[in-house]
DSSP file (Angstrom, degrees, kcal/mol; ACC not computed):
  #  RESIDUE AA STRUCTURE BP1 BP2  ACC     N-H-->O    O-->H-N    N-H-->O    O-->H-N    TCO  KAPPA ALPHA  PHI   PSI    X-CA   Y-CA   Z-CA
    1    1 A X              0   0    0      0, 0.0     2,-0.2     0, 0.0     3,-0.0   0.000 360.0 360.0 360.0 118.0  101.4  103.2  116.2
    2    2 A X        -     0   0    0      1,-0.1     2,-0.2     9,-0.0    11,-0.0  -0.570 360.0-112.7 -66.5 114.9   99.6  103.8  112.8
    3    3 A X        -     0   0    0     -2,-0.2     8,-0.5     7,-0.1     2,-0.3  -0.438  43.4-118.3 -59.3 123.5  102.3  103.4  109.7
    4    4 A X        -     0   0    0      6,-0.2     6,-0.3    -2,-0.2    -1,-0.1  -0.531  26.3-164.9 -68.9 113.9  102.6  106.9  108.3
    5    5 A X  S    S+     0   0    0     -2,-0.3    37,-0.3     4,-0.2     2,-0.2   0.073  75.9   2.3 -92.9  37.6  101.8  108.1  104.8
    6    6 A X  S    S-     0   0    0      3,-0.7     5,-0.1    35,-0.2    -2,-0.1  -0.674 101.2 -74.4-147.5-160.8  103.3  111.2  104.5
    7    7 A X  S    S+     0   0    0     -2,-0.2    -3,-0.1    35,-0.1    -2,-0.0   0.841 128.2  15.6 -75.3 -48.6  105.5  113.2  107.0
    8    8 A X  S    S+     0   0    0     34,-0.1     2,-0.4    -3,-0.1    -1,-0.1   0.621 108.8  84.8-127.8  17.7  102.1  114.1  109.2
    9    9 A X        -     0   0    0     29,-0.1    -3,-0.7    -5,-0.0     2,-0.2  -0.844  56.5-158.3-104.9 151.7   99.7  112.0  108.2
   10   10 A X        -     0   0    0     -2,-0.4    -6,-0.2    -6,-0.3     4,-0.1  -0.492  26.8-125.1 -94.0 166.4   99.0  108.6  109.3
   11   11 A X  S  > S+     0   0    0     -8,-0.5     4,-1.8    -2,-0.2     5,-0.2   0.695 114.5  60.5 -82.7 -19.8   97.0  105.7  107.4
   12   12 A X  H  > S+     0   0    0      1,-0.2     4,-1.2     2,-0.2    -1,-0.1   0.873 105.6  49.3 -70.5 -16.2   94.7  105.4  110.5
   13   13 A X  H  4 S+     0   0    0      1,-0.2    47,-0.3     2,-0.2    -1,-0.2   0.642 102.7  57.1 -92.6 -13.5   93.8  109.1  109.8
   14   14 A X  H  4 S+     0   0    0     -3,-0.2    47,-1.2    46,-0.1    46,-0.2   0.758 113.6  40.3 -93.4 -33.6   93.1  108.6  106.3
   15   15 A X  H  < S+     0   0    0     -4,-1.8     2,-0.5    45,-0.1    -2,-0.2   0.817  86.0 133.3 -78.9 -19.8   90.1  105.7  107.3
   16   16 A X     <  +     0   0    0     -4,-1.2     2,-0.8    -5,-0.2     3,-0.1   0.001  26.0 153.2 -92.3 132.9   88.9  107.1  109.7
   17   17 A X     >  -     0   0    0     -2,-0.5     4,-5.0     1,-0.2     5,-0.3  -0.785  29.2-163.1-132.2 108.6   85.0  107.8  110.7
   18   18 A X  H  > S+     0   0    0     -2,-0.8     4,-2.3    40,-0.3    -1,-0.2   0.981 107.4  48.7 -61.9 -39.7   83.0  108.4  113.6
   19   19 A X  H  > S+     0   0    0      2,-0.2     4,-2.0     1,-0.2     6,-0.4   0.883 110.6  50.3 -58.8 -28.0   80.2  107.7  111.9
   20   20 A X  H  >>S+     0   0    0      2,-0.2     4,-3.0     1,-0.1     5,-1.8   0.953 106.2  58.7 -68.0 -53.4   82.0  104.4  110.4
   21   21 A X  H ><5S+     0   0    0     -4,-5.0     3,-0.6     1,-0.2    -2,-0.2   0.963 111.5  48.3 -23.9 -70.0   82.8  103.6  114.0
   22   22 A X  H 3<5S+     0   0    0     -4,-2.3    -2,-0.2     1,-0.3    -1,-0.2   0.593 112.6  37.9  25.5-110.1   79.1  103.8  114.4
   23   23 A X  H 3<5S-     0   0    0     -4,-2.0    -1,-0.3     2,-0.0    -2,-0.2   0.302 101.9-112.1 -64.4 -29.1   78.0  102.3  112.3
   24   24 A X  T <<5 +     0   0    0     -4,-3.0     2,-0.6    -3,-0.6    -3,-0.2   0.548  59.9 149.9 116.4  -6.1   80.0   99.2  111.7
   25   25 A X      < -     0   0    0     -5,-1.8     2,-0.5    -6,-0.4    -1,-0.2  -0.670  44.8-143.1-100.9 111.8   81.1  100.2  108.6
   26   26 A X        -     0   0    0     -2,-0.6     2,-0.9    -5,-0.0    40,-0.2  -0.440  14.8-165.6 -40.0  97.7   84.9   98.7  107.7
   27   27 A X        +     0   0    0     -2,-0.5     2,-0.3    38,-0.1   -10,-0.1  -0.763  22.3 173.2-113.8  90.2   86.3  102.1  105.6
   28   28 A X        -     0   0    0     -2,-0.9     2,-0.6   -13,-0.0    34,-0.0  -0.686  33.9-127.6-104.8 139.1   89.1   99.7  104.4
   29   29 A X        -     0   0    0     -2,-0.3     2,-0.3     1,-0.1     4,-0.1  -0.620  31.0-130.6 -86.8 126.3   91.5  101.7  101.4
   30   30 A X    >>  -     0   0    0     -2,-0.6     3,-2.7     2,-0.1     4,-0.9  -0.552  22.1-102.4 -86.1 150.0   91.5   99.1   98.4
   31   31 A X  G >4 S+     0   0    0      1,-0.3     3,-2.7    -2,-0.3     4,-0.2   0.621 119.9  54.5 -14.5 -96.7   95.0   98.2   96.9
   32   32 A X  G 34 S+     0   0    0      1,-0.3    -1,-0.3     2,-0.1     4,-0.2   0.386 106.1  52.8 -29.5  -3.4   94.7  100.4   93.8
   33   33 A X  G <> S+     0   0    0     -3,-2.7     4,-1.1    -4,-0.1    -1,-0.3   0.585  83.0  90.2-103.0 -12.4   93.9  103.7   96.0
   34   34 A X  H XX S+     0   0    0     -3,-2.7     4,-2.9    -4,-0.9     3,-0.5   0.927  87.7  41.1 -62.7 -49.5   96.8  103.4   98.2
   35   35 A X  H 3> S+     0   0    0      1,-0.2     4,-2.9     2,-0.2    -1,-0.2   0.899 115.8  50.4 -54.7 -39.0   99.3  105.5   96.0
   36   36 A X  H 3> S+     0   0    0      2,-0.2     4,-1.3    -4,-0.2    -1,-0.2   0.710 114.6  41.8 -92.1   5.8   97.0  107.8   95.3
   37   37 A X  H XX S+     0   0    0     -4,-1.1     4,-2.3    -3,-0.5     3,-0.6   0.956 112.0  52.2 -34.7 -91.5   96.0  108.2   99.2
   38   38 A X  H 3X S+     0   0    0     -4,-2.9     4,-1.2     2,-0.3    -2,-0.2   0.625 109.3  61.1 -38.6 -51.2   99.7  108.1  100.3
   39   39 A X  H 3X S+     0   0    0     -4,-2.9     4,-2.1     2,-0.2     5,-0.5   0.964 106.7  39.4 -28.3 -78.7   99.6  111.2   97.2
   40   40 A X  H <X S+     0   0    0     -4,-1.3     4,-1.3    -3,-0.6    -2,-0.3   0.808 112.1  55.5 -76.2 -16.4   97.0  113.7   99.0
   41   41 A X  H >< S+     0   0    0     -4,-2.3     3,-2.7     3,-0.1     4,-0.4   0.844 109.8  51.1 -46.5 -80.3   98.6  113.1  102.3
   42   42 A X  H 3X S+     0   0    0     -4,-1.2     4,-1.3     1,-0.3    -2,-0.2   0.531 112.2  39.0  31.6 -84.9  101.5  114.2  100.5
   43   43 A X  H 3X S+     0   0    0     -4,-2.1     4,-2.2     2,-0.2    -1,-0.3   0.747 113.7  58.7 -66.3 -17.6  100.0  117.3   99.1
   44   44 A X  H X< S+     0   0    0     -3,-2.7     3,-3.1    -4,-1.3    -2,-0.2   0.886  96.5  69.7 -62.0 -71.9   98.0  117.9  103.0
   45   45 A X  H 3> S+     0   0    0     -4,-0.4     4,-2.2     1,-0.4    -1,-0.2   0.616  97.3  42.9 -21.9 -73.3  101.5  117.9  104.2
   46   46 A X  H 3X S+     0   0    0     -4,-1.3     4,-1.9     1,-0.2    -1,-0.4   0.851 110.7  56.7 -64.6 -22.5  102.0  121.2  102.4
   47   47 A X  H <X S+     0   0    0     -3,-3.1     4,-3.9    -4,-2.2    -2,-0.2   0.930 110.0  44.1  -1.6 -76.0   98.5  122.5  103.8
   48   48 A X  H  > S+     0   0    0      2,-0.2     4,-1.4     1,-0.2     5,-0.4   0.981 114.7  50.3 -75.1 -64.6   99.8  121.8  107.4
   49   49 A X  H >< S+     0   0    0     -4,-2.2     3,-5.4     2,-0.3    -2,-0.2   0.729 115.7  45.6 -23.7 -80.4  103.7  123.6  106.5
   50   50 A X  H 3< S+     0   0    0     -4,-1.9    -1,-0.2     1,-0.4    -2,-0.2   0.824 121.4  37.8 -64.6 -47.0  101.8  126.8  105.0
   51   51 A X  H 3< S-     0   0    0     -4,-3.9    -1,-0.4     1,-0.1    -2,-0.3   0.455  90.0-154.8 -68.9  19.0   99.5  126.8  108.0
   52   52 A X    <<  +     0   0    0     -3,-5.4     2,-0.2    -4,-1.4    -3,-0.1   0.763  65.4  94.0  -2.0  62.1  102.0  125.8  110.7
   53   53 A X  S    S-     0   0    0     -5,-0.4     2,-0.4    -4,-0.1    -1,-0.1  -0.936  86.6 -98.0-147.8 175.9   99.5  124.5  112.7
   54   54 A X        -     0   0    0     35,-0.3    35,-3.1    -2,-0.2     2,-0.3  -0.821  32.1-142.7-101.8 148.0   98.3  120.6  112.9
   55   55 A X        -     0   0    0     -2,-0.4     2,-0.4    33,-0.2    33,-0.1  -0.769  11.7-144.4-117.2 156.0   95.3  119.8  110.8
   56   56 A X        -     0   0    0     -2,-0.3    31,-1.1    31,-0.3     3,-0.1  -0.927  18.7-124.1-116.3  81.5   92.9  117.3  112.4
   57   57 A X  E     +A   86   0A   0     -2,-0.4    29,-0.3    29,-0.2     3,-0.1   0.160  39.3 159.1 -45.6 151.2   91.2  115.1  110.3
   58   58 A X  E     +     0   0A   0     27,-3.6   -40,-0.3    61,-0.1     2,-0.3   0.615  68.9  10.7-114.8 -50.4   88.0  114.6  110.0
   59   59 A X  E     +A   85   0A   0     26,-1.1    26,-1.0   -42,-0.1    -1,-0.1  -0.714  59.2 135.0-109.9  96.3   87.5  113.0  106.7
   60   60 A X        +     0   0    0      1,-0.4    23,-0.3    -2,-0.3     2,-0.3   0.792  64.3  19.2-112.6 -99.9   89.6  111.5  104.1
   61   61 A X        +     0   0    0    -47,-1.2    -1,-0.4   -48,-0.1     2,-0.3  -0.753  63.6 178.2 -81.2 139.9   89.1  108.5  102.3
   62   62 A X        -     0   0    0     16,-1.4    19,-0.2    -2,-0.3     2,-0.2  -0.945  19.2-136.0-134.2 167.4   85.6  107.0  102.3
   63   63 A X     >  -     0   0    0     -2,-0.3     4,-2.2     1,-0.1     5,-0.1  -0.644  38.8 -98.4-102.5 175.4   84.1  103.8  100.5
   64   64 A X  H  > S+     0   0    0      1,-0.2     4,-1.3    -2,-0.2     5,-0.2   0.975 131.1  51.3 -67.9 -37.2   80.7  103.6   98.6
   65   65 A X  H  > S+     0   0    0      2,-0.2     4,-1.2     1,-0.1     3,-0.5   0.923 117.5  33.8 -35.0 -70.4   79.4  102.2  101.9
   66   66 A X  H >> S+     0   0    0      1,-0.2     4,-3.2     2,-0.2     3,-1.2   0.974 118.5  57.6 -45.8 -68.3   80.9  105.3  104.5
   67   67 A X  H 3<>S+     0   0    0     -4,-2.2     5,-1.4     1,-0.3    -1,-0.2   0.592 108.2  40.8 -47.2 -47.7   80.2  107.6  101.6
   68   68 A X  H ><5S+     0   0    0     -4,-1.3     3,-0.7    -3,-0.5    -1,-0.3   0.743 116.1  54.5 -66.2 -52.5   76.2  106.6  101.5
   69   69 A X  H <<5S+     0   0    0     -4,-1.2    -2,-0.2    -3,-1.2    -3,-0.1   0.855 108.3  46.3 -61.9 -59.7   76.3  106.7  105.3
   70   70 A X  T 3<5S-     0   0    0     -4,-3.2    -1,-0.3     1,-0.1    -2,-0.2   0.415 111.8-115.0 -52.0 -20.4   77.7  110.3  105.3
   71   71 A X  T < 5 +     0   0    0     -3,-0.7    -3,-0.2    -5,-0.2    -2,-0.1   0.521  59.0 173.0  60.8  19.8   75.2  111.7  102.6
   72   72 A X      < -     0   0    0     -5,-1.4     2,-0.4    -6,-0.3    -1,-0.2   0.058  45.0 -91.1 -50.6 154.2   78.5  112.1  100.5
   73   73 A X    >   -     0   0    0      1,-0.2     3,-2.1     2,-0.1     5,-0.2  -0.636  38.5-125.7 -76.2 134.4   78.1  113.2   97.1
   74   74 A X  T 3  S+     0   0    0     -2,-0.4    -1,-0.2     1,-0.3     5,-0.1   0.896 114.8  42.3 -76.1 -39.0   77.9  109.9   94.9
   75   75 A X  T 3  S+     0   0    0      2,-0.0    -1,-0.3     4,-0.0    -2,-0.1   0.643  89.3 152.7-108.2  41.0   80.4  111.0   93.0
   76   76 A X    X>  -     0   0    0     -3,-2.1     4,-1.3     1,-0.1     3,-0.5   0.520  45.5-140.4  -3.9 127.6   82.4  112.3   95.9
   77   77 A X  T 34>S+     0   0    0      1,-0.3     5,-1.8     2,-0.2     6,-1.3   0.407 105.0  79.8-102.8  23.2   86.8  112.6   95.8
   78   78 A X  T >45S+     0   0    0      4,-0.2     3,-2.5     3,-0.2   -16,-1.4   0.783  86.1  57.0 -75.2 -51.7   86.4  111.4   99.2
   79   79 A X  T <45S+     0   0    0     -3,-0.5    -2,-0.2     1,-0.3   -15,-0.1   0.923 108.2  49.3 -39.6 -58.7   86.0  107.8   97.1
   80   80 A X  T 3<5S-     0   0    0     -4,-1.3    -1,-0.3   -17,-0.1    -2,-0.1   0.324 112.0-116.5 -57.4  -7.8   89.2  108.4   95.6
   81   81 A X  T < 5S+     0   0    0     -3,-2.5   -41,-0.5   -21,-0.2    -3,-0.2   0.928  85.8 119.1  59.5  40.2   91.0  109.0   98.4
   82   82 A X      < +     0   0    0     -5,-1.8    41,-0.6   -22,-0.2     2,-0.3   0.333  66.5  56.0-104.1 -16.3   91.5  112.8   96.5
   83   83 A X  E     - B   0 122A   0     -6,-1.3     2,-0.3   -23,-0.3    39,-0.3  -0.828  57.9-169.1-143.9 171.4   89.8  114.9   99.3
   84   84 A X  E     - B   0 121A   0     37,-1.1    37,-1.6    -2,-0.3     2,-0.4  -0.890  14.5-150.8 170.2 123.2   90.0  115.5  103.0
   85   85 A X  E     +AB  59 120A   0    -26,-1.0   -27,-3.6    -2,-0.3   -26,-1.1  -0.850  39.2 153.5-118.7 141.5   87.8  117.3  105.5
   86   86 A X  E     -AB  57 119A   0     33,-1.0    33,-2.1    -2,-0.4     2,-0.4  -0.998  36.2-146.8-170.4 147.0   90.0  118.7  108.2
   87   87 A X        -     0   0    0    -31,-1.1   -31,-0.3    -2,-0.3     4,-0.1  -0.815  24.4-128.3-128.3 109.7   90.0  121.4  110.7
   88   88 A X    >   -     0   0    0     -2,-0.4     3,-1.6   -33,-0.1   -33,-0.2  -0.165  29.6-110.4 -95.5 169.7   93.3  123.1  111.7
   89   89 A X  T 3  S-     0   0    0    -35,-3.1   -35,-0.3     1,-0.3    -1,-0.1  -0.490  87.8  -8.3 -94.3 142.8   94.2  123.5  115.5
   90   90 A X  T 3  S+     0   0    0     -2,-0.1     2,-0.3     1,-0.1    -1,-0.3   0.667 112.4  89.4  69.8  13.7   94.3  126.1  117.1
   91   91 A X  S <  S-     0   0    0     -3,-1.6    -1,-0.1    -4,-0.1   -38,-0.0  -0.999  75.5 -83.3-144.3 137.1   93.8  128.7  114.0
   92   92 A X     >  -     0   0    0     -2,-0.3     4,-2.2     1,-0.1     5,-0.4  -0.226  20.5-136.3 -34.8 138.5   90.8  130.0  112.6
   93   93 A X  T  4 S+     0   0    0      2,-0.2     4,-0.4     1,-0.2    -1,-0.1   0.652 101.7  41.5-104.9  18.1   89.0  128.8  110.6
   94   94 A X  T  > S+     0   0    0      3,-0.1     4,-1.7     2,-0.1    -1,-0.2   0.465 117.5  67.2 -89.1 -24.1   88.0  131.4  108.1
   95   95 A X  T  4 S+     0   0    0     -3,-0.2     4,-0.3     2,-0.2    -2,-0.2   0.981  97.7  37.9 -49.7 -72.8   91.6  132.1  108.6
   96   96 A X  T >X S+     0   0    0     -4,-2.2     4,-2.7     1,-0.3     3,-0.6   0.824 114.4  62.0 -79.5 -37.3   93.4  129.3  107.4
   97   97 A X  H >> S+     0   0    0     -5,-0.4     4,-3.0    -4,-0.4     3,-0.5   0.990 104.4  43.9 -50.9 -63.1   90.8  129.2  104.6
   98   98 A X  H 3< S+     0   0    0     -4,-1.7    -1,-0.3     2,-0.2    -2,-0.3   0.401 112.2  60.0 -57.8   3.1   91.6  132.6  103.2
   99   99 A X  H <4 S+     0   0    0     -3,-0.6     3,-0.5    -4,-0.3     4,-0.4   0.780 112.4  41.4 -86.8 -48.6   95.6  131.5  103.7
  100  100 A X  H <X S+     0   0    0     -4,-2.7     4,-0.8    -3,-0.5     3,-0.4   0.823 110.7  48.8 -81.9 -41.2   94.9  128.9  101.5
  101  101 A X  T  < S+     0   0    0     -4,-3.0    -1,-0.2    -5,-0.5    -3,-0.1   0.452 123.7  35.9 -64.0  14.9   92.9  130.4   99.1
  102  102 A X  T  4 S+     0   0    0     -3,-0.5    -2,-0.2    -5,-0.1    -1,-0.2   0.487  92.5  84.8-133.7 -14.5   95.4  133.2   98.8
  103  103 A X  T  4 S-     0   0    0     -3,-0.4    -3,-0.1    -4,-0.4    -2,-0.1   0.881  99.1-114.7 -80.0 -45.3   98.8  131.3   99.4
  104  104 A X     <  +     0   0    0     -4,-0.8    -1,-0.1     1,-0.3    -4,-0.1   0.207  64.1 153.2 109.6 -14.0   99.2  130.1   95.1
  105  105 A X        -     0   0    0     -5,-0.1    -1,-0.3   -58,-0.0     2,-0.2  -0.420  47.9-128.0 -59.6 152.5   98.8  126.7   96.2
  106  106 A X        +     0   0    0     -3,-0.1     2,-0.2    25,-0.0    17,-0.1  -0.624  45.3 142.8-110.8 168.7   97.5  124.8   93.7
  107  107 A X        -     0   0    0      1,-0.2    25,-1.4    -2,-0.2    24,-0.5  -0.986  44.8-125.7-173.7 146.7   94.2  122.5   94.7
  108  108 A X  S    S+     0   0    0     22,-0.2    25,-1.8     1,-0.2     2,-0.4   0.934  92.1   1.2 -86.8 -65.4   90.8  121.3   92.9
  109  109 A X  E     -Cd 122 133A   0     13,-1.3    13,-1.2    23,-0.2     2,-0.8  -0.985  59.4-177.6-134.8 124.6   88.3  122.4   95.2
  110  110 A X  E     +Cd 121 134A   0     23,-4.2    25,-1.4    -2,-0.4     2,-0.3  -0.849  21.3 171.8-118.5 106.3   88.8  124.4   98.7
  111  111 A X  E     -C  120   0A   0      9,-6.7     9,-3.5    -2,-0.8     2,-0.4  -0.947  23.7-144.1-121.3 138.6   85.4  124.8  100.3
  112  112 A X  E     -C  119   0A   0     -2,-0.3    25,-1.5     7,-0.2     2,-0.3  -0.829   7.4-164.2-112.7 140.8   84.9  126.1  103.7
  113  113 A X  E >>> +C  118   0A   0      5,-2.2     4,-2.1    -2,-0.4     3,-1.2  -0.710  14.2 175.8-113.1  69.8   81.9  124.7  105.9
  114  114 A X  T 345S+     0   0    0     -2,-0.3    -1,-0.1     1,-0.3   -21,-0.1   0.837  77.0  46.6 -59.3 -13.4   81.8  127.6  108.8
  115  115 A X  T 345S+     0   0    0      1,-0.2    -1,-0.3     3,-0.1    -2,-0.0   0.777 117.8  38.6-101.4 -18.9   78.7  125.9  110.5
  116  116 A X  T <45S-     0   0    0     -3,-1.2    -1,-0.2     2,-0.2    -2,-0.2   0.539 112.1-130.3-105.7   3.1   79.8  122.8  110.5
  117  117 A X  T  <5 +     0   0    0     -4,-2.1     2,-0.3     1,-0.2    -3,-0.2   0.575  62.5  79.1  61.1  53.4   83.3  124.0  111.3
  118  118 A X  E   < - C   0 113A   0     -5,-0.7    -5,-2.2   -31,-0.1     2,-0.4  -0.929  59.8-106.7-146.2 165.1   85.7  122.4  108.9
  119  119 A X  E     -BC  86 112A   0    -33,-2.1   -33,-1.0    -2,-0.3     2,-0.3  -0.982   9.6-152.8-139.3 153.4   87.4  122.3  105.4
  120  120 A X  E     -BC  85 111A   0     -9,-3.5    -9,-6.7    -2,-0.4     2,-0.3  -0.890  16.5-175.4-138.9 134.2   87.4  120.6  102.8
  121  121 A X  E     -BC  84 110A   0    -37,-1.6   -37,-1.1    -2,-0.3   -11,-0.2  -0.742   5.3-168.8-103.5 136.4   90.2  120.1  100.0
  122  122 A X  E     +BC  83 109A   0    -13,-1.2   -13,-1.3    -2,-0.3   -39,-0.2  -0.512   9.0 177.0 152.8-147.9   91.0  118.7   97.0
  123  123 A X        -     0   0    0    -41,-0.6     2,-0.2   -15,-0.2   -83,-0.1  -0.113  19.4-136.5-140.7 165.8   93.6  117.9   94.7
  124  124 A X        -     0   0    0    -16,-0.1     3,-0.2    -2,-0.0    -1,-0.1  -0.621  27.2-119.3-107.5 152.6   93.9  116.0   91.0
  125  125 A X  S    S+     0   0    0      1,-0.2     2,-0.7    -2,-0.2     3,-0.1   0.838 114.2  53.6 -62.4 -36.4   96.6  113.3   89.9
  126  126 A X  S >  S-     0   0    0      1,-0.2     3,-1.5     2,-0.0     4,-0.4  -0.879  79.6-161.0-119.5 112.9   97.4  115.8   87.5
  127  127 A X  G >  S+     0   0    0     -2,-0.7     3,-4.2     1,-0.3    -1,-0.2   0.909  89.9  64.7 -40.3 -50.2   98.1  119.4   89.0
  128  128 A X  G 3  S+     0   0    0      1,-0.3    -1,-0.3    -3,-0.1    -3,-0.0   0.748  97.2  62.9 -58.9 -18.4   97.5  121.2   85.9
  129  129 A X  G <  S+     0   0    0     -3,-1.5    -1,-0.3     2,-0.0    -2,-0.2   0.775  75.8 109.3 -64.8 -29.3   93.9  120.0   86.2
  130  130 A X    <   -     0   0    0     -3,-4.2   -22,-0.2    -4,-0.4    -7,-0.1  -0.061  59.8-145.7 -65.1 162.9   92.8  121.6   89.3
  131  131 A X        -     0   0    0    -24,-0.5   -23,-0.2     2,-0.1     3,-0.2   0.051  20.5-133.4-116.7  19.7   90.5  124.2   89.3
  132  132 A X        +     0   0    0    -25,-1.4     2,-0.5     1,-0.2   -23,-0.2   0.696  45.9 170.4  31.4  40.4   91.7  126.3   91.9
  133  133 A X  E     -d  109   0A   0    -25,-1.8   -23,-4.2   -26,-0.3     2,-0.4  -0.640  16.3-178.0 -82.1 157.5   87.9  126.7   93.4
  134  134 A X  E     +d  110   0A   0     -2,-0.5     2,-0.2   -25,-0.2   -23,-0.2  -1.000  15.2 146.3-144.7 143.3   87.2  128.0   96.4
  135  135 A X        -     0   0    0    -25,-1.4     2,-0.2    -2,-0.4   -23,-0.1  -0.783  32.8-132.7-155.1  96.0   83.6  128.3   97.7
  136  136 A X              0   0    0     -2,-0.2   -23,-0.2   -25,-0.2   -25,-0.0  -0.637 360.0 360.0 -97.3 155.0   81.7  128.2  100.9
  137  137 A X              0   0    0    -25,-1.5   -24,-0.2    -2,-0.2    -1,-0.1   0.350 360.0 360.0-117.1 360.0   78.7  126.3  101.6
């Protein structure tokens, strides 16, 4: 059983990568990320409440290695453990996207990927920072 860092997230759910599988690639969280990890679970947590469905990661934390692998944006808040690609069950997902972009939660960037069929969040250390975009690609 993977030790939990928030109410529904695990820590296995925050490494984890099929493409790291893959590959080979160790997506290991270093010390100094952990809080702030253990943080956006935190904030997913209210994600998964306002949608009252279970979100299914897909991406979360990545290292410069994963991150490279992925064709992540170098300076990606996947790096940071700040960001999270996730798809929720069982709901639309152009649904739950407009839910969240409409709900008043606050977030740095909420962009929805309809062809690749996921979304992707997220959030600052300091709320008052975010920038409440929302975008699709």
């Amino acid at each position: 059983m993977s030790k939990k860092i928030s109410n529904y997230f695990s820590e296995k759910e925050s490494i984890k990568s099929s493409t790291g599988d893959r590959l080979g690639i160790k997506n290991i969280i270093p010390d100094n990320l952990k809080k702030t990890v253990a943080y956006t679970a935190a904030r997913m947590d209210t994600v998964r409440l306002l949608l009252n469905v279970p979100c299914t990661v897909n991406s979360f934390y990545r290292n410069q290695e994963l991150n490279n692998a992925v064709g992540g944006s170098r300076t990606s808040d996947h790096m940071q453990g700040k960001a999270v690609d996730f798809v929720p069950v069982g709901m639309n997902l152009r649904e739950a996207y407009n839910k969240i972009k409409n709900s008043g939660l606050s977030y740095d960037q909420l962009i929805i990927y309809p062809n690749q069929r996921f979304i992707h969040i997220s959030f600052q250390a300091d709320i008052t920072t975010e920038r409440k975009m929302a975008f699709e690609k």
